[in-house]
Every structure is written in C-alpha cells, then in structure tokens.
C-alpha positions as CSV (number, residue, x, y, z in Angstrom):
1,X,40.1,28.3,-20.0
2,X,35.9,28.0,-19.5
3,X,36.4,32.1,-18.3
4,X,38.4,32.6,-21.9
5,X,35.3,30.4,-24.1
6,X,32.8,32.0,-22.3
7,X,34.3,35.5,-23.4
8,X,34.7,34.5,-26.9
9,X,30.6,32.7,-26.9
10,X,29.6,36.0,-25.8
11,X,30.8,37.9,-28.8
12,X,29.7,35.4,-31.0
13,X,26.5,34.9,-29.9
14,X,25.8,38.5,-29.4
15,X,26.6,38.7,-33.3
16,X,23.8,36.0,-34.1
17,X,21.5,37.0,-31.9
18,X,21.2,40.5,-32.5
19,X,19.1,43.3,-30.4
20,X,15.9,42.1,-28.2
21,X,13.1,41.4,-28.6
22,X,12.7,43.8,-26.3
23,X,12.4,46.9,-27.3
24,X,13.8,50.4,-26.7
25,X,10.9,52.1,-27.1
26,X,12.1,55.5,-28.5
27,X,9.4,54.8,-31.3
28,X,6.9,56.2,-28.7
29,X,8.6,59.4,-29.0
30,X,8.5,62.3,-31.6
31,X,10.0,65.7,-32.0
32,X,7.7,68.4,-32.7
33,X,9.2,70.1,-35.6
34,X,10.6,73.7,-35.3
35,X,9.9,75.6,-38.2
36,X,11.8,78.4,-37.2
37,X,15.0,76.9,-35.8
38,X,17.2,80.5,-36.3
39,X,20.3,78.8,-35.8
40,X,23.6,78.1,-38.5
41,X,25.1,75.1,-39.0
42,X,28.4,76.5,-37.7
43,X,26.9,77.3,-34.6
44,X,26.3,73.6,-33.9
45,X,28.4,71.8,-31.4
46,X,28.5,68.4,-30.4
47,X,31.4,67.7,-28.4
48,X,30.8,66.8,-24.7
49,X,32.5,67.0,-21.6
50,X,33.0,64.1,-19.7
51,X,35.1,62.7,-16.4
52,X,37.0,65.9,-17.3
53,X,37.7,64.5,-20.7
54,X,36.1,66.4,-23.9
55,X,34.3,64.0,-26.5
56,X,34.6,65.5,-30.1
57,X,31.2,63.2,-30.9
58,X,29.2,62.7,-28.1
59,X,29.3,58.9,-28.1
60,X,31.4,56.2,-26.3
61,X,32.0,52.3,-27.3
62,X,30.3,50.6,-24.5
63,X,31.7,47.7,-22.6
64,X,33.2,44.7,-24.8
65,X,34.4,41.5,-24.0
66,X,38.5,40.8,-22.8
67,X,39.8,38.7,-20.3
68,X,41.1,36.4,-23.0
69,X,44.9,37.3,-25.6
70,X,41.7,36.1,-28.4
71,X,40.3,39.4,-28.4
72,X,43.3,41.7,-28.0
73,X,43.0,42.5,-31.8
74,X,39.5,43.5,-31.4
75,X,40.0,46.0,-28.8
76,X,43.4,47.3,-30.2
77,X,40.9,48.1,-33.5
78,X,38.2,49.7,-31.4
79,X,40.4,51.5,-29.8
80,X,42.1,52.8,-32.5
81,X,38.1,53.6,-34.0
82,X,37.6,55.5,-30.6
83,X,41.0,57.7,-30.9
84,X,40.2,58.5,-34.4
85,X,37.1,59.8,-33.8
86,X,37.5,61.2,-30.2
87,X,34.9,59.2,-28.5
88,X,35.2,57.5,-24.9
89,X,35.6,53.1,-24.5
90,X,34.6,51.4,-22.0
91,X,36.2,47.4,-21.7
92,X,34.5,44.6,-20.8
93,X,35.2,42.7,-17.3
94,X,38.6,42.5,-15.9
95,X,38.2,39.7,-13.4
96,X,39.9,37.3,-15.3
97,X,42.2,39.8,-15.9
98,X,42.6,40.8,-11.9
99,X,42.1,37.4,-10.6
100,X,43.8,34.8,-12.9
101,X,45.9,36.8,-14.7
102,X,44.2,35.6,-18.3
103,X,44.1,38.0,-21.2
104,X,45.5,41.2,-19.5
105,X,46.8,42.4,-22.8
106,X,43.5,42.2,-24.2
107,X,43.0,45.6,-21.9
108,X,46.2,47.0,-21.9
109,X,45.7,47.5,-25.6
110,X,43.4,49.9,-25.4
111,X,45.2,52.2,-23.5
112,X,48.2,51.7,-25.8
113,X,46.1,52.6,-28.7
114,X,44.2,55.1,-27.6
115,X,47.2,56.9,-24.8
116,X,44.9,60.4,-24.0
117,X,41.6,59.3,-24.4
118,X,38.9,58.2,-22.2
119,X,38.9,54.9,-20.8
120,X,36.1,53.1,-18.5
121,X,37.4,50.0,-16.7
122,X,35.3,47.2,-15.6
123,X,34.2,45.1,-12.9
124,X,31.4,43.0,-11.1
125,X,29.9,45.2,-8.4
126,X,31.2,42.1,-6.0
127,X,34.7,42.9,-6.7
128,X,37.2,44.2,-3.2
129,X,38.5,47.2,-3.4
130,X,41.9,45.9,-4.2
131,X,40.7,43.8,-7.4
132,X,38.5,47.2,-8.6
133,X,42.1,49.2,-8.0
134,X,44.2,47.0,-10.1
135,X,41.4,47.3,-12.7
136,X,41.4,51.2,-12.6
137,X,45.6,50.4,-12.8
138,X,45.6,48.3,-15.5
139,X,44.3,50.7,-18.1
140,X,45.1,54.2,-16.4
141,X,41.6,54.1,-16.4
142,X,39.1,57.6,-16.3
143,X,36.7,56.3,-14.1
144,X,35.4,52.5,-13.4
145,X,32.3,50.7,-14.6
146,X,30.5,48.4,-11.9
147,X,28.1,46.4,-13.7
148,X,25.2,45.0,-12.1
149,X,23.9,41.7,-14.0
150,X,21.5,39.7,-11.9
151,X,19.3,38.7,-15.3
152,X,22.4,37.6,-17.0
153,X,24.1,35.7,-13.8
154,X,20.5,34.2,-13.3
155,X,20.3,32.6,-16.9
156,X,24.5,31.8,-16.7
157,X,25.2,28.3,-15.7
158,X,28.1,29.1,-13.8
159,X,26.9,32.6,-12.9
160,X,26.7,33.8,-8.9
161,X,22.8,33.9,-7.9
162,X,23.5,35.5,-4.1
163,X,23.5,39.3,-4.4
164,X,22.6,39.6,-0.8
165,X,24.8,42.7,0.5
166,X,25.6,44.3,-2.8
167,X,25.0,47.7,-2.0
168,X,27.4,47.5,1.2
169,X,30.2,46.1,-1.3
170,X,29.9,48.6,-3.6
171,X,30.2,51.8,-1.0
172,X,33.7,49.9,0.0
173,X,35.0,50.6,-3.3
174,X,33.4,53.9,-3.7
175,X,34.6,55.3,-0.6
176,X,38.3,55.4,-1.6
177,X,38.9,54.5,-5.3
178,X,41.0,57.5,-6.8
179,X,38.4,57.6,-10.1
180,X,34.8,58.0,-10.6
181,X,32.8,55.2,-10.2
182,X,29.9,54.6,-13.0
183,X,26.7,52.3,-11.8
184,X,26.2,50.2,-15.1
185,X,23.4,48.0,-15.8
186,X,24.0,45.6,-18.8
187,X,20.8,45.5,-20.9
188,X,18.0,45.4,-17.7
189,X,17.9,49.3,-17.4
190,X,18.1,51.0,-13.8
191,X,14.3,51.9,-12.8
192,X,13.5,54.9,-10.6
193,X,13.7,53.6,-6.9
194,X,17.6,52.4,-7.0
195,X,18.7,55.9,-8.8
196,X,17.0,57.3,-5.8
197,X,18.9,54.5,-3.4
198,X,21.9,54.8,-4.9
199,X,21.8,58.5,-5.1
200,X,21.2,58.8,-1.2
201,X,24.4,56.6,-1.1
202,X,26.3,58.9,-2.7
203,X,26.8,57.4,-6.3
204,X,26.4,60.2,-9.4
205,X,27.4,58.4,-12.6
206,X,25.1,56.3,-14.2
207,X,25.0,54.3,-16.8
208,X,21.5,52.8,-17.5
209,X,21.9,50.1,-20.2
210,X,18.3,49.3,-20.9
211,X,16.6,46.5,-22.7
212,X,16.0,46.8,-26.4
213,X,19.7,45.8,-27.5
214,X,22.3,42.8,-26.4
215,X,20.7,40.5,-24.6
216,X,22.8,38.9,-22.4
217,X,20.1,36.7,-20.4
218,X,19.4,35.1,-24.0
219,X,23.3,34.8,-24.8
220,X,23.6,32.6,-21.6
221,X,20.6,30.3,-22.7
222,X,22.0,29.8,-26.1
223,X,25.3,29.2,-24.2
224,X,23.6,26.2,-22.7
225,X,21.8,25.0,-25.6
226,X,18.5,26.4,-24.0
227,X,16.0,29.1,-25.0
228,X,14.4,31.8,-22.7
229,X,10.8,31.4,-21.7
230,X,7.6,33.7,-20.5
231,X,8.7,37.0,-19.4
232,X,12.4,36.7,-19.2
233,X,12.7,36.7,-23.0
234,X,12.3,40.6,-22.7
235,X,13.1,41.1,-19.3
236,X,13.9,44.6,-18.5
237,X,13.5,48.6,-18.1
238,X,13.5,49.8,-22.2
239,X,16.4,52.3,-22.4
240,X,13.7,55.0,-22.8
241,X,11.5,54.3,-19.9
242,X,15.0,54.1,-17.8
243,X,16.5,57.5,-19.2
244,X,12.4,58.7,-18.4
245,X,13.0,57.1,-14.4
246,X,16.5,58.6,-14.6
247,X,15.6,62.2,-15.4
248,X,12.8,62.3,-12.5
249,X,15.5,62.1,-9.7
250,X,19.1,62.6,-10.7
251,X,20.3,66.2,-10.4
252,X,21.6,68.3,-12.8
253,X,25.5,68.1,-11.5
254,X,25.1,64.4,-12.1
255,X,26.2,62.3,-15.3
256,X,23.4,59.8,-16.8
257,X,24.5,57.8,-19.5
258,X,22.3,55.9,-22.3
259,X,23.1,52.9,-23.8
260,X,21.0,49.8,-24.7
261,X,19.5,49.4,-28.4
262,X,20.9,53.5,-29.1
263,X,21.9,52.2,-33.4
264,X,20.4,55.5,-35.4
265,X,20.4,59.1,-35.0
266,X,17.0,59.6,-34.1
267,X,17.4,56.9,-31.2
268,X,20.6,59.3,-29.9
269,X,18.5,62.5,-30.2
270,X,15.6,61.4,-28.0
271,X,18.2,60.0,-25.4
272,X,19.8,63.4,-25.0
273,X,16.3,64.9,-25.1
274,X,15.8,62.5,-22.3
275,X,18.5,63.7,-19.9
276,X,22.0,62.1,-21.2
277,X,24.7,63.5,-21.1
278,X,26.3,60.9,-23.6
279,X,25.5,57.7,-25.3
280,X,27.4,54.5,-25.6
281,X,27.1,52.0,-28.9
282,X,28.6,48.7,-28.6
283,X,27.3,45.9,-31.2
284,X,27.0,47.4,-34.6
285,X,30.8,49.0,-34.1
286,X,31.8,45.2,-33.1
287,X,30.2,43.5,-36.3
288,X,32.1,46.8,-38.5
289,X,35.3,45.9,-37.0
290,X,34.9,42.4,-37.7
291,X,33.3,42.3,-40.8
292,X,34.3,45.4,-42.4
293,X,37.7,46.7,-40.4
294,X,38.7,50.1,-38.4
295,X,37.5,52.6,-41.8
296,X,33.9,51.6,-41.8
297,X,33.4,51.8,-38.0
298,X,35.1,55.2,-37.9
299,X,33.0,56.4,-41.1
300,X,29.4,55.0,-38.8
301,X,30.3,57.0,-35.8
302,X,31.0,60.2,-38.4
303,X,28.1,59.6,-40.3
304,X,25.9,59.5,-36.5
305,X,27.4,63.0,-35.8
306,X,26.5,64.3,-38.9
307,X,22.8,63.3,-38.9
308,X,22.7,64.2,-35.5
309,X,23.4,67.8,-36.2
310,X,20.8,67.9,-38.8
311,X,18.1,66.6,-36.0
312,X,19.5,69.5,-33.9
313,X,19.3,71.8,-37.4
314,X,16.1,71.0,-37.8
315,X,14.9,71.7,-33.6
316,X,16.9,75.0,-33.1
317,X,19.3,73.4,-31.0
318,X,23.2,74.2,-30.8
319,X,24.4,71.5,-28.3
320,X,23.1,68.1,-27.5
321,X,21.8,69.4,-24.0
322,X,19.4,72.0,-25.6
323,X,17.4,68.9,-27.0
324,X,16.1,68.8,-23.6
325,X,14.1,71.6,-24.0
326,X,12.4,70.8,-27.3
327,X,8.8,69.7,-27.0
328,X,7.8,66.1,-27.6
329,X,4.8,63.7,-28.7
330,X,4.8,60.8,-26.7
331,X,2.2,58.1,-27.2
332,X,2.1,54.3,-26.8
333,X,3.6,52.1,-24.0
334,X,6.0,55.1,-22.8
335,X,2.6,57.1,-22.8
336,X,1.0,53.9,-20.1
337,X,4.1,53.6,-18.7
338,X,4.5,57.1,-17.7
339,X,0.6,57.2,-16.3
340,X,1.7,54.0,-14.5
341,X,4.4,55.6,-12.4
342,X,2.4,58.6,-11.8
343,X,5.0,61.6,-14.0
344,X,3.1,64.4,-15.3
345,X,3.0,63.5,-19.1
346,X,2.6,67.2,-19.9
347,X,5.7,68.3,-18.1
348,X,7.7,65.6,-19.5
349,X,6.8,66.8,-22.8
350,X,7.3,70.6,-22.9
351,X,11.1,70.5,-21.0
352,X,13.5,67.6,-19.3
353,X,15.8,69.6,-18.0
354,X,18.1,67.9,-14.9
C-alpha cells in the first residue's frame, strides 16, 4: 500500500508543484528568420519514424505514474489521447507491477487502448533481466525505458542511495532483451561524458529528460513535509544544454529523445533543431486529462503540430530534421555554458546535424 500512495503523491504533487525552477533554457536560443523559405505548406511533414513505428505528430506522452488500479483510468484516457492522435506513450514504473503484483491493470490498459501504437515500458535501471522481460511482456511493449534517478532516490525517504555497479546491471538486460532499450533520465538531463560511456557500451536510445519541468527531487521533499535547499532545488542538466552534450557525440544512426520542460512550439522546434529525433510531453497532457478530459488533450497535441509547421513555414524546412540545419542566435547561460565545455559556438550555430 506505501508503493500505491507514493504513486498517487507523485501525481498530485507534480500537479501543485508545477515545472522547476530550473529552467530549460531554450530562451537562450533564437531562429534566424528565413525570409525566403520557398517551400508549400503541403510539402510539410511531420510524422516521424520511430522503433520501426511511424508517429503522425512527432511527440510521445512521457512516462506517468501506475503501479496502483487508482490510476488505470488515467492511463486508459491517455492512451486513448495517444491513439487518437498517433503519438508514442511511455508508462511510468512497473516494479510494483513486476514485483508485487499491485496495479498491473493500470499498464495493461494502455495497450488495450491504444492495440498498434507505440508503447515504452518501464523500469529502474537495477531491475534483473527477468523483472525488465515481464515489463517488456506486460504491455507488448516497443522498446523499454530504464530510468536513472539518483536526485529523486537521494531526496525519497524510502528511496535506494547505493548505485555502485549500475552500469554492469544495465548491460545484463541489454545484452538479451528482445526490444530496444532507451537510457532515460527523469528531470536531471544526461551530460556529455555518460552519452559517451554509455555509447562505448553499446546503448543508442536516449532519452535525456533535463531539468526545467517535473521535479521529482522537490516531489519527494514535499512528500516528507520538507523543502529543498542550496543547489538541489535546481539540480540538473537544462534539457537544452543536455540535447547541446547529446548532439556532440551520438551518431547519426542513433535516436536522442527530448523531454523535460518541452510545453510550447517554439520549445519543440529548438529541440529538433538540437538533434531530436522526437519529443515527449508529460504534465500539461496529465492536468488536460484530469481537468478537462480526453478532447482537450487531443485538441493541445493538434494545436502543437500545427504551430509547429508554421515555425518550419516560416525556416524553409519540410521535416522536423531539416531544423537542424537552420542557423541559430544563441546567447545567455547556453552561450557560457557552451564556452565552458569547450564546443565551437560558431559551428553549433550554422548546422547540428548528427
């Protein structure tokens, strides 16, 4: 029953708390505008292919909570808001689920809603291969999400604090499981020297889930009635500077996702001018669902494709990936943070291509 609260104190406190206050830091960037874009409207295309599943909207619903029969008719609705709209879902963590047997129709659901679409299961990167296989099982799953959350499990009362041998763990699963595996942070971003560790150990979907949006280390104070202090209240890679760390290294045949603090157009633009390859939204689709129902969460992913073809209108751009090669203006804390790490500022501007 505590695994089932906690589950149900995350949504609600993700609800009240809101994003940050870290930041995302897309702000720092700007387009610079084509006035000759020679492109029509028809011409523009936005659908994505991903784990051998097209997209129609380039988006997926990134991980939300389960484990508990509470939340089955949330994910039944946003699964029903990803089939409508032909967008991937990822669930939130299945160890209750695999271990203790709690709330397994709260996953099952989405598969049953949503019966040819693409589904991400989910697990700790701990997990044996044998709990990550019944997770992959349980929803017919695409590929498998293995979280990392050292901030949040730091800041959780009853969270694990060794994560001495992680690394070895996860190459276990990844040696044999039957479905892509997808390194996902979960609001802490991935920085530049473990895309280049994980790369050399074989792993090529990522998932960077920067800081800027949920904050999970700040859910799991307010869980225990305390507040974060000093530098942990906006610990964290920003989803920019990660995406920025992500295109340096990860090749071209590789899949980088964005999430983190992604909640306008612009915001989705600059992460595909950044390197994604697609772009996951989780808390303002929860609060539509649960505040508004299925029709208005549907009509906010539409309304996202829409203005992002008119930022790709307006930049000469036909797919998503051609943002990539539109010049930028980047100034600010991603302009210091960019000197910091030593990237050539100019490059970055004038092309990202992976």
């Amino acid at each position: 029953m505590q695994r089932e609260q906690r589950k149900l104190e995350h949504i609600k406190y993700a609800l009240e708390l809101g994003d940050g206050p870290a930041t995302t830091h897309f702000a720092d960037l700007r387009f610079v505008h084509n006035c000759l874009p020679e492109i029509n409207p028809a011409d523009i295309d936005i659908s994505v292919k991903l784990m051998g599943k097209r997209l129609r909207l380039p988006f997926f619903i990134d991980a939300i909570t389960g484990s508990t029969d509470a939340v089955t008719e949330i994910n039944g609705k946003l699964a029903q808001v990803a089939a409508s709209c032909g967008i991937g879902m990822a669930v939130g963590s299945q160890y209750g689920a695999v271990c203790q047997g709690t709330g397994v129709e709260s996953f099952k659901v989405v598969r049953d809603k949503n019966p040819e679409g693409l589904v991400f299961a989910n697990m700790s990167a701990f997990v044996t291969y044998e709990q990550a296989l019944a997770a992959v099982d349980m929803l017919e799953a695409d590929a498998l999400e293995l979280h990392l959350n050292a901030a949040q499990e730091l800041h959780m009362t009853e969270g694990d604090k060794n994560y001495a041998g992680l690394l070895k763990n996860m190459l276990t699963i990844f040696q044999d499981l039957p479905v892509p595996i997808i390194v996902k942070e979960t609001g802490c971003g991935i920085a530049k020297e473990q895309y280049e560790e994980l790369l050399a150990a074989g792993f090529y979907v990522y998932n960077c889930a920067g800081a800027g949006g949920t904050n999970f280390p700040a859910i799991e104070a307010a869980r225990s009635g305390k507040e974060l202090a000093g530098d942990f209240v906006g610990w964290g890679l920003p989803t920019c500077w990660s995406l920025i760390d992500g295109q340096q290294v990860i090749p071209a045949k590789r899949c980088l996702l964005a999430s983190g603090g992604i909640r306008t157009a612009g915001d989705i633009a600059k992460a595909f001018a950044l390197g994604a390859d697609a772009v996951g939204i989780t808390a303002p689709v929860l609060r539509l669902v649960l505040e508004q129902g299925v029709g208005k969460a549907i009509a906010y992913f539409e309304d996202l494709a829409q203005e992002l073809m008119q930022y790709m209108l307006l930049l000469g751009c036909r797919t998503p990936y051609e943002l990539r090669r539109v010049p930028l203006i980047i100034s600010g804390e991603t302009r210091n943070y960019i000197d910091c790490r030593g990237y050539d500022l100019a490059a970055l501007c004038r092309s990202r291509n992976r």
